[in-house]
Structure formats: C-alpha cells, structure tokens
Backbone bond lengths (Angstrom), bond angles and torsions (degrees), N, CA, C in turn:
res aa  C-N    CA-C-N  psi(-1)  N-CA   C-N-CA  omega(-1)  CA-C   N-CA-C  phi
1 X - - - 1.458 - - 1.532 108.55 -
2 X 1.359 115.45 141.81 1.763 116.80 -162.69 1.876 84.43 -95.14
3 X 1.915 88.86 165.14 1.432 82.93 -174.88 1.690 134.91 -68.89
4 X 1.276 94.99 -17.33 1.518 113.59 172.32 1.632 112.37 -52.75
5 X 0.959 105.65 -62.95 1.798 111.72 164.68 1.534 117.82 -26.16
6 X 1.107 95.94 -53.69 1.449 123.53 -157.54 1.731 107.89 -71.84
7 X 1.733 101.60 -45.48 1.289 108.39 166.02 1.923 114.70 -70.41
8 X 0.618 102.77 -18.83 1.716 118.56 172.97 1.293 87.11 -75.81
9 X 1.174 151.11 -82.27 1.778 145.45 -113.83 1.874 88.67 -93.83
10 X 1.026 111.37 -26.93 1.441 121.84 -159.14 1.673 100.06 -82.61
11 X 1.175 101.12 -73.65 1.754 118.52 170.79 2.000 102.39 -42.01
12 X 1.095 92.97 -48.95 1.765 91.89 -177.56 1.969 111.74 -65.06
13 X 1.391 112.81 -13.54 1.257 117.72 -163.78 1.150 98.74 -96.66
14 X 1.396 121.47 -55.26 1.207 127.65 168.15 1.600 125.76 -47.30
15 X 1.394 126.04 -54.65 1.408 141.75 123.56 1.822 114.25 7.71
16 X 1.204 107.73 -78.77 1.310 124.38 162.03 1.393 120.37 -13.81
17 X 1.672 93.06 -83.18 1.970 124.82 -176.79 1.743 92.90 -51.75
18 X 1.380 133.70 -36.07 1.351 107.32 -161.87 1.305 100.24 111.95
19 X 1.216 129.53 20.68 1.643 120.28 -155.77 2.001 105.99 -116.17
20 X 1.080 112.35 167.75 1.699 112.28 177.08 0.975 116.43 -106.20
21 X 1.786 127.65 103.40 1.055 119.73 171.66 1.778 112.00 -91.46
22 X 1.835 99.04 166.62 1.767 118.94 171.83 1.167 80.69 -110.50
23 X 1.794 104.90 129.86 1.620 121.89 167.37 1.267 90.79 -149.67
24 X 1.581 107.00 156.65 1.337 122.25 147.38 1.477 143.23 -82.24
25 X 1.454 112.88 152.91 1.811 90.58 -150.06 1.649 84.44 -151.26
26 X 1.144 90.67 -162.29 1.928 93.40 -150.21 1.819 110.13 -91.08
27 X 1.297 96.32 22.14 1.545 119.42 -174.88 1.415 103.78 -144.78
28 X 1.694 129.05 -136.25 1.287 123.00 171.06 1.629 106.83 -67.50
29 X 1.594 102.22 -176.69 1.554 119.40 143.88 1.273 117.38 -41.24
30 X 1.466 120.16 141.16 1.613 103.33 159.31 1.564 112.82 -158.48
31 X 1.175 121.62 172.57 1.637 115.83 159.21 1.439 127.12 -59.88
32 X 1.094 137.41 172.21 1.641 128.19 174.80 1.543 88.83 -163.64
33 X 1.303 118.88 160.76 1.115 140.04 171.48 1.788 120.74 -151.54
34 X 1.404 141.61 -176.71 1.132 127.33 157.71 1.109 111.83 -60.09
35 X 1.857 145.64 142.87 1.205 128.98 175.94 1.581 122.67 -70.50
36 X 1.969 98.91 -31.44 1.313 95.32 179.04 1.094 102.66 -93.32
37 X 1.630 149.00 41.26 1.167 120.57 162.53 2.077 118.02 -99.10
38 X 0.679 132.55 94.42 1.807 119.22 -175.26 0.764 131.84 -39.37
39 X 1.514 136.34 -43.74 1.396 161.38 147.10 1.708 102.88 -19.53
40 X 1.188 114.18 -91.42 1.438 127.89 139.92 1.502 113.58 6.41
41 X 1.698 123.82 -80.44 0.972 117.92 -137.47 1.867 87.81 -87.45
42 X 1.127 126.43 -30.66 1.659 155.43 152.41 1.647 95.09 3.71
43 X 1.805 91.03 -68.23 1.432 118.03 -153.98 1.923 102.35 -67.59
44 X 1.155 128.60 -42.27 1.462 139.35 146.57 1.222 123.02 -15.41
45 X 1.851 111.77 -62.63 0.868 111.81 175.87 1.800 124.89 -74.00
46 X 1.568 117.54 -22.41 1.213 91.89 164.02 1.471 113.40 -111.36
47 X 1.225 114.76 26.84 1.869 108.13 141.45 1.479 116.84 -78.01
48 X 1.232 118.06 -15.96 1.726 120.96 -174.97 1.239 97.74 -90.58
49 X 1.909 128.29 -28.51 1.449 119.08 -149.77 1.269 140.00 38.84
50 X 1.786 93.32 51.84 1.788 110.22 -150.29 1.493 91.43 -113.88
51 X 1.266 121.71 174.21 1.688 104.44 172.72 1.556 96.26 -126.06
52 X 1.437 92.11 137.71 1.398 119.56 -176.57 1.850 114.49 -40.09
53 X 1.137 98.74 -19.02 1.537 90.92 173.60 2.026 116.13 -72.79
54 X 1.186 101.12 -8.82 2.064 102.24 171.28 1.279 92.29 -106.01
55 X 1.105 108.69 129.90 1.500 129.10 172.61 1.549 98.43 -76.52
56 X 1.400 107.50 -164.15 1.334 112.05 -162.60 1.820 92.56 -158.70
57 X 1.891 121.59 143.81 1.264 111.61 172.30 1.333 121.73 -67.84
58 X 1.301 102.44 159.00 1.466 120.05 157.16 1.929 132.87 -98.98
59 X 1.002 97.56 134.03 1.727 94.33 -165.66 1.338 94.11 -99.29
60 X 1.382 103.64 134.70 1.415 107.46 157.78 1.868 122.51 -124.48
61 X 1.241 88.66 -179.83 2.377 85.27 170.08 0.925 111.15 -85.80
62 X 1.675 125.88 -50.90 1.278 103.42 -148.34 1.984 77.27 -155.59
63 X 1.422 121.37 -171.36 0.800 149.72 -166.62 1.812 112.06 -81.71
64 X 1.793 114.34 -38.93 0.838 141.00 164.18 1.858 119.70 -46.72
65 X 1.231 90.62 -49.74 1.421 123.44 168.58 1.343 110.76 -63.74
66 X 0.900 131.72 -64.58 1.732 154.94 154.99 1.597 100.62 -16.62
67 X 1.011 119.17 -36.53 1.274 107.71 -150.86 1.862 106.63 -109.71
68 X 1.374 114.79 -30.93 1.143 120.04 148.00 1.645 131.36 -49.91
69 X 1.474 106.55 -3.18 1.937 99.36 165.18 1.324 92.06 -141.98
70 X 1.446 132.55 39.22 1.596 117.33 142.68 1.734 98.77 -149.89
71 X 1.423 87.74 130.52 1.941 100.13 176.73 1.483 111.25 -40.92
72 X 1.210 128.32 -62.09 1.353 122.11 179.06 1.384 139.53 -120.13
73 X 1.081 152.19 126.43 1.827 119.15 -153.74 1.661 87.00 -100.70
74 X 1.601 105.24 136.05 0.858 114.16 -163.30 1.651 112.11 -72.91
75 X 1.585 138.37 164.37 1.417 147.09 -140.57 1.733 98.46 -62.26
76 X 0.970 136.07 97.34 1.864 130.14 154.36 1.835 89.09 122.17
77 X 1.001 128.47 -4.47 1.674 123.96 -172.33 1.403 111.61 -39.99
78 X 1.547 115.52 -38.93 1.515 116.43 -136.84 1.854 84.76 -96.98
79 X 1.066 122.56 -17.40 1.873 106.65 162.69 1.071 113.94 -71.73
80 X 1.771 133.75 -26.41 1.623 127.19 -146.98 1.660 103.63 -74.87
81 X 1.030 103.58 -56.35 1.781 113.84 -179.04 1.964 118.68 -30.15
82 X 1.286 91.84 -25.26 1.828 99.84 177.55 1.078 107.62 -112.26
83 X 1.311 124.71 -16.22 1.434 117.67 161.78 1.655 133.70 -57.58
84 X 1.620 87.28 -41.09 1.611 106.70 172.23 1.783 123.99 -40.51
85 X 1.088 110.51 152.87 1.582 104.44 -167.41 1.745 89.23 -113.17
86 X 1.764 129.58 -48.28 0.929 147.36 -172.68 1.273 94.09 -97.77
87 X 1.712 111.13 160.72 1.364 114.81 160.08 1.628 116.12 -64.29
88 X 1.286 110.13 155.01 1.503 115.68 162.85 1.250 112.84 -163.41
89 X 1.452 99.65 151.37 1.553 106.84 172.45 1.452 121.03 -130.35
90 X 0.959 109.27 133.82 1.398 143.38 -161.67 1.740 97.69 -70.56
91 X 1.524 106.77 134.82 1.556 109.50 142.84 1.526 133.83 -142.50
92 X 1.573 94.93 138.01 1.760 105.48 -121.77 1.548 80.04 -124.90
93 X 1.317 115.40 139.92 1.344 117.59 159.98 1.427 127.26 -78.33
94 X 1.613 97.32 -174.83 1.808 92.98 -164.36 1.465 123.29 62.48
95 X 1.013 126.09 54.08 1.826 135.27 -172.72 2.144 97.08 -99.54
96 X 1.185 83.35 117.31 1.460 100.30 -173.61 1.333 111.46 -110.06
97 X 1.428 143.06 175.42 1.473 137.46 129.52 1.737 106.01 82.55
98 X 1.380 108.64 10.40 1.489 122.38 -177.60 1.058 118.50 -131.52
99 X 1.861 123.55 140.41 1.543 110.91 -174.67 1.368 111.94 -79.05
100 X 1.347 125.42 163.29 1.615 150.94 -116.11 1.983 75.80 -93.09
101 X 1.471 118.05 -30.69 1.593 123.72 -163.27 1.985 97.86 -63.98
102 X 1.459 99.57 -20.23 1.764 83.54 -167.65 1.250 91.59 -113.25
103 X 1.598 129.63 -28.82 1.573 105.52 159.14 1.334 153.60 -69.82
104 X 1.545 126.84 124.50 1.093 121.64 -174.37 1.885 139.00 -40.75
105 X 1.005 144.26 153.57 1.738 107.01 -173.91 1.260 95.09 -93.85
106 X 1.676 132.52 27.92 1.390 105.25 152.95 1.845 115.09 -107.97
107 X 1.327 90.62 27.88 1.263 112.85 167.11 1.956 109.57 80.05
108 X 1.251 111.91 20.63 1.252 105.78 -174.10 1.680 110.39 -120.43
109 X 1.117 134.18 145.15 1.716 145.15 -172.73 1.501 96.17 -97.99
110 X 1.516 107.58 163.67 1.646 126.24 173.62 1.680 98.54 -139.75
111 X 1.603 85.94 102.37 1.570 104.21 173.79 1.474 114.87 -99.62
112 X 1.450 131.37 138.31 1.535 125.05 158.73 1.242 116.24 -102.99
113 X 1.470 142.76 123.49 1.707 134.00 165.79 1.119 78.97 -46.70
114 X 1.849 123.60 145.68 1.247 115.89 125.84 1.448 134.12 -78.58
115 X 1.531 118.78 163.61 1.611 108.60 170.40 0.981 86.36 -105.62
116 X 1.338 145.97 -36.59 1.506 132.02 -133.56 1.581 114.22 -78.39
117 X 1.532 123.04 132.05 1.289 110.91 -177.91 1.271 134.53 -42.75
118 X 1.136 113.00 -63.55 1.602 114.68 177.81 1.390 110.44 -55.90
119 X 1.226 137.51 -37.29 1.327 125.85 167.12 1.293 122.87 -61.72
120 X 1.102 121.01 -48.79 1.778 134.53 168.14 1.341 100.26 -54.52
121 X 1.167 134.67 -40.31 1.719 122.51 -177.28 0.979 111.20 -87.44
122 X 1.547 118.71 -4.79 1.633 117.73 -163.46 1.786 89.58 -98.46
123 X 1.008 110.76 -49.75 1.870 119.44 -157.30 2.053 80.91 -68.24
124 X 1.273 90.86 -58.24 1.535 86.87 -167.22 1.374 123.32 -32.31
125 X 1.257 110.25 -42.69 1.502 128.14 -156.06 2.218 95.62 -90.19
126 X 1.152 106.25 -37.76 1.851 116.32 -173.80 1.410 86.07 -71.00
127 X 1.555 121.41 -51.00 1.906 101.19 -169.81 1.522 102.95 101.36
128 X 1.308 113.82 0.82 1.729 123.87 -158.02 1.457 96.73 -124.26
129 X 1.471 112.86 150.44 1.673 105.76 135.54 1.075 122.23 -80.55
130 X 1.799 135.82 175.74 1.465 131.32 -142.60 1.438 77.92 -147.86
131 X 1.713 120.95 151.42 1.250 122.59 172.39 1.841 95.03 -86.56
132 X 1.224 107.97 178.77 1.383 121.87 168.31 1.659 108.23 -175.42
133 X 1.711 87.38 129.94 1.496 105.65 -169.56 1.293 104.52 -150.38
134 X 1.263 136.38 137.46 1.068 155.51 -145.64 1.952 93.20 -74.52
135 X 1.374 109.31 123.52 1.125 106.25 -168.63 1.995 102.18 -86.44
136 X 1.206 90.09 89.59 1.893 98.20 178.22 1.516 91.99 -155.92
137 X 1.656 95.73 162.46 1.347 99.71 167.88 1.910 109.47 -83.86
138 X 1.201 117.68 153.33 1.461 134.70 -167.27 1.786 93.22 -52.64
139 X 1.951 92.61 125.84 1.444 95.67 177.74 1.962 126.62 97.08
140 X 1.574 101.26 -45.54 1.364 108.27 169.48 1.985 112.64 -79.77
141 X 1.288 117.05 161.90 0.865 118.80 -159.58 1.425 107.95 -65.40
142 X 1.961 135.60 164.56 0.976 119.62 -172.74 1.583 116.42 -102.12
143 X 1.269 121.91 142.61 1.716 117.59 -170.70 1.216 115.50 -57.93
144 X 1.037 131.51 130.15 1.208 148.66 -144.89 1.822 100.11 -108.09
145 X 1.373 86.81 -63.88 1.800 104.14 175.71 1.720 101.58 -125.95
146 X 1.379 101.29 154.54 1.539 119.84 175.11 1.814 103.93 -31.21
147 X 1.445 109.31 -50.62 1.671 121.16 -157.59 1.761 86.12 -57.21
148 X 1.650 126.86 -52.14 1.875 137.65 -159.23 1.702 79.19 -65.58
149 X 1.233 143.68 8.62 1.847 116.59 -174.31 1.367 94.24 -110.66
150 X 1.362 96.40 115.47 2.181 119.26 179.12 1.371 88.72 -46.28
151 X 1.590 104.80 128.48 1.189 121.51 133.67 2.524 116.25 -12.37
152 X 1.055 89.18 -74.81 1.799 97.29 176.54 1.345 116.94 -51.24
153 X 1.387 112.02 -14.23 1.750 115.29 -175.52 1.543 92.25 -111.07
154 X 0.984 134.69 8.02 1.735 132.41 -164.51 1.479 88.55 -120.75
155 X 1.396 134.97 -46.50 1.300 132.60 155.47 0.983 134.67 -48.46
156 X 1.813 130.10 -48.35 0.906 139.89 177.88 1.502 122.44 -88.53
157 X 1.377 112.45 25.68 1.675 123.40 171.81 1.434 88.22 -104.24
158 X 1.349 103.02 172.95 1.633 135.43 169.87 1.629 110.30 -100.44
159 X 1.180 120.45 -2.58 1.561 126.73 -175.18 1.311 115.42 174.21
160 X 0.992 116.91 133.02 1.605 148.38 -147.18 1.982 93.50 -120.89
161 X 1.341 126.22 88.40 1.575 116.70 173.01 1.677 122.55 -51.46
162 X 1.124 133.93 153.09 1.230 103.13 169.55 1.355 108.79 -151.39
163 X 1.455 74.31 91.67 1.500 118.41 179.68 1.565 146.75 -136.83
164 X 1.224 125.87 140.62 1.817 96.84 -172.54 2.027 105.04 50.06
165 X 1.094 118.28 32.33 1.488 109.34 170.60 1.406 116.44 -89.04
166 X 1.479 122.20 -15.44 1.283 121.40 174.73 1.435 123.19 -92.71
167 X 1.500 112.27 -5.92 1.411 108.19 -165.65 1.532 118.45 -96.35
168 X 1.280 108.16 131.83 1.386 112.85 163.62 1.266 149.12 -83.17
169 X 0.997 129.38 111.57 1.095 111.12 -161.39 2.018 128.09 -161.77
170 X 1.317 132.81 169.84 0.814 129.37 -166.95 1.489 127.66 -82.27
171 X 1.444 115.38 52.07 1.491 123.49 -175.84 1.392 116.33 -65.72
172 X 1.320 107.01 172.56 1.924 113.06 164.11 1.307 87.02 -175.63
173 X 1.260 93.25 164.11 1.253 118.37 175.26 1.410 135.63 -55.12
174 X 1.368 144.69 107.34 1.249 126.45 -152.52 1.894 126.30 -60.42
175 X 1.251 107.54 -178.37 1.397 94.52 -176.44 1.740 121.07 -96.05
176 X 0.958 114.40 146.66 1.339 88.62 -170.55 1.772 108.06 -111.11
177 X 1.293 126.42 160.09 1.410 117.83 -179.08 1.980 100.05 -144.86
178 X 1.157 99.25 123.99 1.507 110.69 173.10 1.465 78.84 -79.88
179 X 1.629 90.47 155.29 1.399 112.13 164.34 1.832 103.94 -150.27
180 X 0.881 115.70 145.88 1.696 127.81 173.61 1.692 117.48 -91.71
181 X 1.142 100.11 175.38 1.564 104.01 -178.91 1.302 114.81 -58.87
182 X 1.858 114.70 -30.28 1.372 119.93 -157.93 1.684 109.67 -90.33
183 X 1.241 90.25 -20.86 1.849 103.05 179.07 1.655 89.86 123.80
184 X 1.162 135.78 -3.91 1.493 117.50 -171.93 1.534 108.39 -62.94
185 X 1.185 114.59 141.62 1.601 122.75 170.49 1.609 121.34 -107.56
186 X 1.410 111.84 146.51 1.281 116.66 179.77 1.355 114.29 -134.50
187 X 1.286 121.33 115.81 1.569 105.82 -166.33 1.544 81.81 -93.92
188 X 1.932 114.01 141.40 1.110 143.73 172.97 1.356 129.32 -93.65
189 X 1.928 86.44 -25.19 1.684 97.59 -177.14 1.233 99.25 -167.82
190 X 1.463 125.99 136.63 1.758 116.93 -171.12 1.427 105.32 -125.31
C-alpha cells in the first residue's frame, strides 16, 4: 500500500475512535473531526480556545453529500460549486443531521465540496463529512503549511497526517458565500 493510502486508512481510523486529526486540505492546515460526532467536534473547540458560539466548516464530497445535512439546497446552488475558481464554502440554511456544535443559531451550516485529494479520498472512504478549521489557536494567524502549525496544536491533536508536510505554498483561507433560500448571495469573506 503507497503512503497516501496509508495516510487515508490512518486519518479514517482515527476519524472512527472520535479522535482530532491535523490534515491538510484544499486551503490551509486544519483540524478535522467526524462532523456528526459532538464530543469530537467539543474537543476542537478547546484545542482552538475558540468559543463555541463560531461554528466551524463542514467538508463534504460531492453535492449528494451536501444534501443530506441541509433540508433544501437553496434556488440555482447546484451550478455554483464549478463555477468557483478558488475554493469556497457556502452557508446555507436548513442544516439538519448535525450536532447543535456545527450549527449556527440561525439555524444554518458552512459546508465546502472539497476538490482536494486527500480530503475527497478521506471523506469518501469515512462515509462522513469531516469538520475543518483552521489548525491555529482562535485569533492567531492560520497555518498556511504544516512548518505555521504551533508546536501546542501538534500536541494537542490525536493525529498528526503525514502528508503534504513539506510543501510550501500559497494558501488562504477559503471564501465564504452565504446564500438564502431564494439564491441571494452574500460574500462574507473573499
């Protein structure tokens, strides 16, 4: 089995147990956890030392996926995702099938399709969506590459990926776009 696999089988095991992994993802570094687990997503928040009132994204595969944690996708949604040039993730009302920790209290979730391989093989293969949150503590800048992830957040995970640890490169944070029932858009963050 090549090592890529391997970081997949590992991340998925861990995944499994309830545990917090540091992976790389199609934006910065970040934490991930099961999305539906709470316990789990709990544990995030005080490795970030963030307060539970900012939610945190949800990764998904595909669109299919998407649609199992929000009641309705709101009017024209299902073209925007290929339109995109950058990643982005969407926050979409109606968030269902998720604990109360990743929904917003105006009742709406922030999902991203991923493209990125290891994430797409990783979610694919768990059957789950994966949280993803900028692997920093709440407020400090977000890791860019494996080398930007504090020492204290490299400790305080349950699994360390090991993967994409050498690469450098020009990340940011993705973009994010509210969207409403009607199709209206709001960019939140570009």
């Amino acid at each position: 089995m090549n090592q890529f696999l391997k970081e997949i089988q590992a991340a998925e095991e861990e995944l499994l147990m309830g545990n917090v992994i540091l992976y790389p993802t199609d934006t910065v570094w970040g934490l991930g956890c099961d999305a539906e687990n709470a316990k789990a997503v709990r544990k995030i928040f005080e490795i970030k030392e963030r307060p539970e009132s900012k939610t945190m994204i949800v990764l998904v595969a595909d669109t299919d996926m998407l649609r199992h944690y929000v009641k309705e996708l709101p009017e024209g949604f299902e073209k925007l995702p290929a339109q995109q040039e950058r990643p982005t993730t969407y926050v979409l009302p109606g968030a269902q099938n998720l604990p109360q920790e990743v929904i917003a209290d105006d009742g709406t979730v922030a999902i991203r399709i991923t493209d990125d391989e290891f994430c797409h093989k990783l979610i694919r293969q768990f059957g789950r969506p994966i949280i993803s949150t900028s692997a920093n503590v709440s407020g400090k800048p977000a890791a860019v590459s494996f080398a930007d992830v504090s020492e204290s957040i490299k400790q305080r995970v349950d699994h360390v990926v090991r993967w994409r640890q050498e690469e450098k490169v020009e990340a940011k944070p993705s973009r994010i776009v509210k969207i409403e029932p009607d199709g209206t858009q709001t960019v939140l963050r570009s």
